[in-house]
Z-matrix of the N, CA and C atoms (Angstrom, degrees):
N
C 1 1.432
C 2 1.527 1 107.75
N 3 1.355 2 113.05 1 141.05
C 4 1.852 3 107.92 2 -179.41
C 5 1.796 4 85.50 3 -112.54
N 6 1.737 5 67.32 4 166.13
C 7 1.803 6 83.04 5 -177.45
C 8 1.795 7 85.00 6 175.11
N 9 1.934 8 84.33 7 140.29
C 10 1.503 9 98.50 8 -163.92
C 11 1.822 10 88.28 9 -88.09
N 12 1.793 11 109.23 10 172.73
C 13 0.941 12 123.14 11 148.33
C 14 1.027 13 129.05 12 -158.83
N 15 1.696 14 124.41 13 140.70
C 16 1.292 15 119.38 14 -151.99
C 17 1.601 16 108.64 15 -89.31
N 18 1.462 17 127.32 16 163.83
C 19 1.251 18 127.57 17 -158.03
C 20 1.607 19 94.80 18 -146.54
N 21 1.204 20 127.21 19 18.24
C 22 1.547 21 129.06 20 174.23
C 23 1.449 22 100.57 21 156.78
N 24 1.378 23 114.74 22 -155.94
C 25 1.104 24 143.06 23 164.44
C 26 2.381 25 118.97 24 -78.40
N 27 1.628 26 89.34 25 104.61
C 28 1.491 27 87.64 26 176.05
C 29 1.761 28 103.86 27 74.01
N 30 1.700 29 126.54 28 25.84
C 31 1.375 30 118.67 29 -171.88
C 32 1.552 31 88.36 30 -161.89
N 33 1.282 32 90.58 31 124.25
C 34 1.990 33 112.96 32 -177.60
C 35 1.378 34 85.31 33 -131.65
N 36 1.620 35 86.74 34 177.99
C 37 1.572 36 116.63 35 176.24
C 38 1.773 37 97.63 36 -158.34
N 39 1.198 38 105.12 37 141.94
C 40 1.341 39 114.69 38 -174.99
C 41 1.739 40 96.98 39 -106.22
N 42 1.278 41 115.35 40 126.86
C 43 1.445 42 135.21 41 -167.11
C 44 1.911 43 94.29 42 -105.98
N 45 1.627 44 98.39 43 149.32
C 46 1.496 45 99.66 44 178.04
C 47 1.899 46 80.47 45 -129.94
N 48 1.344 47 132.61 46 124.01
C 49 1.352 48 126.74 47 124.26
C 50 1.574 49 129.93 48 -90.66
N 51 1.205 50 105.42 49 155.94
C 52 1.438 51 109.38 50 164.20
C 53 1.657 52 108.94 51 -138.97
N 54 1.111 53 99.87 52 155.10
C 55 1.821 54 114.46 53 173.28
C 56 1.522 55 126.54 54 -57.31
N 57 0.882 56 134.01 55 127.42
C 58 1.687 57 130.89 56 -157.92
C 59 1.553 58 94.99 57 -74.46
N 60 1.366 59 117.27 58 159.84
C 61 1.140 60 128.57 59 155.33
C 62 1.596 61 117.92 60 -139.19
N 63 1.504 62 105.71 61 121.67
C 64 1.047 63 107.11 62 172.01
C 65 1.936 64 135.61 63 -69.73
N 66 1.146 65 117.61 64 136.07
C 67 1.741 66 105.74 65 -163.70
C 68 1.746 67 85.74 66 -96.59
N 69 1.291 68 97.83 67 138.39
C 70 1.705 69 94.61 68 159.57
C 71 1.673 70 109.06 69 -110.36
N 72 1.395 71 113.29 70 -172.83
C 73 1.133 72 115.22 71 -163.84
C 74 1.328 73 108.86 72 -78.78
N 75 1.596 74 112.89 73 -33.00
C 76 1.560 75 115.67 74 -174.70
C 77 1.541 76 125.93 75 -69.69
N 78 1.432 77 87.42 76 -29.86
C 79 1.903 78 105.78 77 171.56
C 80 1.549 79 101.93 78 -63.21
N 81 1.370 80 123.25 79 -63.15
C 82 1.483 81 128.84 80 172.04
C 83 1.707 82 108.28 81 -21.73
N 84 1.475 83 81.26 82 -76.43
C 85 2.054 84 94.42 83 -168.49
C 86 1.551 85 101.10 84 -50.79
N 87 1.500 86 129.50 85 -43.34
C 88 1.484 87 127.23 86 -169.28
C 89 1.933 88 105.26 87 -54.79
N 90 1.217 89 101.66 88 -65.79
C 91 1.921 90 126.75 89 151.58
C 92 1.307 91 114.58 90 4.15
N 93 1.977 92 83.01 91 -59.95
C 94 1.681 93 80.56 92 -168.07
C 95 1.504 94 108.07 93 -102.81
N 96 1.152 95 123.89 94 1.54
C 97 1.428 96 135.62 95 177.72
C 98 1.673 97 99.29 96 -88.09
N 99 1.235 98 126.63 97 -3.76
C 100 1.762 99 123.75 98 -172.84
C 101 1.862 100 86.91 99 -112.86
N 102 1.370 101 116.84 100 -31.05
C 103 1.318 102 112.04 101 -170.80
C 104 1.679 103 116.78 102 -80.28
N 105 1.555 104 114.71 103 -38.12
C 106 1.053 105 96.95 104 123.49
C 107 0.929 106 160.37 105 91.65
N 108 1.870 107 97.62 106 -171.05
C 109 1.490 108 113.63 107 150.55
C 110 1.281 109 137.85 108 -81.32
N 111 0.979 110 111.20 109 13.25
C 112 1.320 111 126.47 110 165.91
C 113 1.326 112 115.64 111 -86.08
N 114 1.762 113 111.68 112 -57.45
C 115 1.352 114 113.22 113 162.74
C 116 1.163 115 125.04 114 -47.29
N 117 1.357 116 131.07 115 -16.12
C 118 1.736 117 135.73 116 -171.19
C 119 1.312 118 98.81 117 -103.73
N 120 1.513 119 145.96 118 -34.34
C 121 0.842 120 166.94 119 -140.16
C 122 1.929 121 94.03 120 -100.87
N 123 1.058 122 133.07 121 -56.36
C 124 1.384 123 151.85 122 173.05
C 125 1.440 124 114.16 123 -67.35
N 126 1.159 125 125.04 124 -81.88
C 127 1.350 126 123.13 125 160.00
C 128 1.363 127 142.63 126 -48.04
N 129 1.681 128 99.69 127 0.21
C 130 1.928 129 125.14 128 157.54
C 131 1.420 130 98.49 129 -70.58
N 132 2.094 131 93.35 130 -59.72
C 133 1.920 132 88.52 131 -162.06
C 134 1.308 133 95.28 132 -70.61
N 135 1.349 134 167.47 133 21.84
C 136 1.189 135 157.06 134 175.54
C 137 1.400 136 98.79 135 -91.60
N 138 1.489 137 105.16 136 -51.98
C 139 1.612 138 91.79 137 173.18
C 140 1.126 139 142.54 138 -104.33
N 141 1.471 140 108.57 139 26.30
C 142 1.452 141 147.88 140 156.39
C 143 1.734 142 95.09 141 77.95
N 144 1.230 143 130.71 142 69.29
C 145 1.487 144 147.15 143 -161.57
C 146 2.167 145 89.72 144 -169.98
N 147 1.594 146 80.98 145 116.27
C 148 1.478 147 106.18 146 153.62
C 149 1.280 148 132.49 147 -102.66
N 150 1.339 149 105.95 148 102.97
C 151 1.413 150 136.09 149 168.10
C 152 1.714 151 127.71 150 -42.64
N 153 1.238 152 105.01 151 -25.83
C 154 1.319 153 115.54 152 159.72
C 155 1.390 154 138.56 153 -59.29
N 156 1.524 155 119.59 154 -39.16
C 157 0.900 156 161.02 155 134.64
C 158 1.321 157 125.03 156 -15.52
N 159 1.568 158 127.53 157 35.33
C 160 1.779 159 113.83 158 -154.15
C 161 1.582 160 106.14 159 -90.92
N 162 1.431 161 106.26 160 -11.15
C 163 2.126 162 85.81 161 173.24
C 164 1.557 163 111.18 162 -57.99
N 165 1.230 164 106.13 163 152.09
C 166 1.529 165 120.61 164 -178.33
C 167 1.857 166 98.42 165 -78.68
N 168 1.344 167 111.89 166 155.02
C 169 1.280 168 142.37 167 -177.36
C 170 1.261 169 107.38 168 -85.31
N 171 1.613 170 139.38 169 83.87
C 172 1.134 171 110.94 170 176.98
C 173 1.562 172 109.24 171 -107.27
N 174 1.725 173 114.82 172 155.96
C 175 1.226 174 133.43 173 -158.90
C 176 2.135 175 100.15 174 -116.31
N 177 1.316 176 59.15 175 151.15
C 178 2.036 177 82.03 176 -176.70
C 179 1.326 178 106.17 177 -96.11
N 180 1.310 179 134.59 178 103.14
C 181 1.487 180 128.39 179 174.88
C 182 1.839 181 98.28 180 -77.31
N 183 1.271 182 106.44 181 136.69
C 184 1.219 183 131.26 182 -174.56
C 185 1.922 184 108.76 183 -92.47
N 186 1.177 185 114.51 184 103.54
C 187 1.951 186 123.05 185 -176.22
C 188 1.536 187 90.35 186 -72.25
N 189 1.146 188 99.68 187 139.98
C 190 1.728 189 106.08 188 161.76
C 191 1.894 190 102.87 189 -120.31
């Protein structure tokens, strides 16, 4: 909320408050559990590997 206040004659200051918010720990850990996956999520497509994807790849060896 703003709200002026005067400091003499012809001299204000315009004030900004806001309402506190408290952080708890679970909001934190969630935070950093979205931060992340995002980061893992980015640095997959960077190296062009999808992360989504977790079954394993299995390969056919070819007998000659």
């Amino acid at each position: 909320m703003k709200h002026i206040v005067s400091l003499g004659k012809n001299q204000y200051v315009q004030l900004d408050s806001y309402g506190s918010r408290n952080e708890t720990p679970v909001a934190n850990f969630f935070v950093g559990v979205f931060a992340i996956a995002v980061m893992a999520l980015t640095i997959g497509g960077a190296l062009g590997v999808d992360i989504t994807k977790i079954h394993s790849q299995q390969t056919q060896h070819e007998t000659r």
